[in-house]
N, C-alpha and C positions, 0 to 999 in steps of 0.2 A: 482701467482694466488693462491688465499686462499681456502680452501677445508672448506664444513660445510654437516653437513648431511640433506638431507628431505626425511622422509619417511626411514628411515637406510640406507639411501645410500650416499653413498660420492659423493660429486656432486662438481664442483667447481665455483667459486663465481663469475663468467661471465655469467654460464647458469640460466636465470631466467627464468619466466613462464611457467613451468615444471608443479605445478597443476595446470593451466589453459588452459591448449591445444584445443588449437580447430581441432578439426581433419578435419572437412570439409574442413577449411583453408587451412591447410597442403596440403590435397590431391592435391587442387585447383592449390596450388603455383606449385606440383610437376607436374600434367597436363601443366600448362601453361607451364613449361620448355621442357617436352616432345616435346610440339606441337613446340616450340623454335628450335627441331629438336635436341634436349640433347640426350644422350641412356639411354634407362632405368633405369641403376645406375649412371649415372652423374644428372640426375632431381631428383629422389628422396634423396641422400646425400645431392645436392645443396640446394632442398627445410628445410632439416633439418637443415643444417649451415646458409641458411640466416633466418630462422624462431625464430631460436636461439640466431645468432647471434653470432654462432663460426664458426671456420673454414673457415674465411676468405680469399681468394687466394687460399686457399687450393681445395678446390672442385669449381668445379666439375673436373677439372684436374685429383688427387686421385682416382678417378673411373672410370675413361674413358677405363681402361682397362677390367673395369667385366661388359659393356656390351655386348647383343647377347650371353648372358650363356656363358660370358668371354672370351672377345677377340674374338667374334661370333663361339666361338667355338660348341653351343648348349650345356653348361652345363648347372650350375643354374644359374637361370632365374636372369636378370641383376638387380631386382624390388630388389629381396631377396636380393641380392648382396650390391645394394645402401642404404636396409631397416637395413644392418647389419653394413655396417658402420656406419648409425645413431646413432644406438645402440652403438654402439665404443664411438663414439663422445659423448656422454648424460652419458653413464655410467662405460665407461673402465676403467679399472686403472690407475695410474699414476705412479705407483709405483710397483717393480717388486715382493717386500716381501708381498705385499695385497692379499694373497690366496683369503680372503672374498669376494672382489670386483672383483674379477676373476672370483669366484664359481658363483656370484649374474648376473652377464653379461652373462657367458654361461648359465644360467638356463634361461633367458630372452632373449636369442641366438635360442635356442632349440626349447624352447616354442614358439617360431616366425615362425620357419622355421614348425614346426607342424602345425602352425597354417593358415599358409599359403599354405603349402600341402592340409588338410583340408577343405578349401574355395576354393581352385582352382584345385586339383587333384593331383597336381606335384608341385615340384620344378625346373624343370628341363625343360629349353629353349624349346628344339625340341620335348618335353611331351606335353607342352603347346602350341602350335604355330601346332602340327603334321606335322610338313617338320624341316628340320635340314639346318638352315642358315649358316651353314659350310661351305656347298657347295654350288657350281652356281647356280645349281638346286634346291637349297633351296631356295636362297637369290631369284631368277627367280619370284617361288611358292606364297612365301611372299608378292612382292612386287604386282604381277598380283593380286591375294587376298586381297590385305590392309588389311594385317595380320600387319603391323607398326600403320596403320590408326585406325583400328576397335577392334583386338584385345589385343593388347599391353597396350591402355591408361587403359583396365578396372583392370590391371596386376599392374599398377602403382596406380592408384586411390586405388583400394583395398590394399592392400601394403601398403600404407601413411593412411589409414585408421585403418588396423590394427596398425601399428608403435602407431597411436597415440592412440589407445585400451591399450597396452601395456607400454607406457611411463605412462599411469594413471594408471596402476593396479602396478606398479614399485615405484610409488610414496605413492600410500595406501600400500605399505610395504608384497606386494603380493608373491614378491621373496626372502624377506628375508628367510634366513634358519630360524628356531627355534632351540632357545640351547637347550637340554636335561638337 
């Protein structure tokens, strides 16, 4: 697989349509997996790998463990979890000596997870939902609620919306460092 940059970033030569993302899209494909009955981070990776067009076989498999704030444990929230694999997939390294492309992902990492604290309060499953799906009494809470139904897709849609906010400002060269 042949590596070229766009926008200073090492991208490899399978991922196309990078600047033309349609986020709406995105969201849409990640809703429709949700409702498929996916968890939160399995629809949002899956919607990134087939929009892509990587990560074949591979997801939504690879994230079936971070949802329910991972492994329903109520940590962070499964959206973040599936929105940071994307991020993995679109721009991680491939290579263990590429500081650069390390530095450029966690800063596109960070700024995600900000930013999604931000538009939703939390990161953090049982912040979001207020009941902790841990427990019985959680999982109970949830379900009587259509807390899965009502408040989870807007976690996802948001989520695939930002991703694809980010994959464009990653592309206009938003995360490069500047050399001094």
């Amino acid at each position: 697989m042949g590596k070229r940059e766009q926008g200073g970033i090492h991208l490899y030569a399978d991922i196309g349509g990078l600047d033309r993302i349609d986020g709406k899209a995105l969201a849409e494909l990640a809703k429709k997996n949700f409702e498929a009955k996916l968890n939160c981070a399995e629809s949002i990776s899956k919607a990134v790998a087939d929009y892509f067009g990587i990560g074949k076989g591979v997801f939504p498999r690879a994230a079936t463990p971070f949802g329910g704030g991972i492994g329903r444990s109520g940590g962070m929230c499964g959206c973040v979890s599936g929105a940071l694999l994307g991020i993995g997939l679109l721009f991680g390294r491939n290579e263990a000596g590429d500081h650069r492309q390390l530095d450029r992902t966690y800063t596109i990492t960070n700024d995600f997870i900000l930013a999604f604290e931000n538009r939703f309060g939390s990161v953090v499953c049982r912040e979001l939902l207020n009941c902790d799906i841990g427990t019985d009494d959680g999982r109970i809470y949830a379900k009587k609620e259509r807390l899965f139904d009502f408040q989870c897709p807007k976690y996802v849609v948001g989520a695939m919306e930002l991703l694809a906010e980010f994959v464009a400002r990653a592309v206009r060269g938003d995360f490069d460092k500047k050399e001094s």
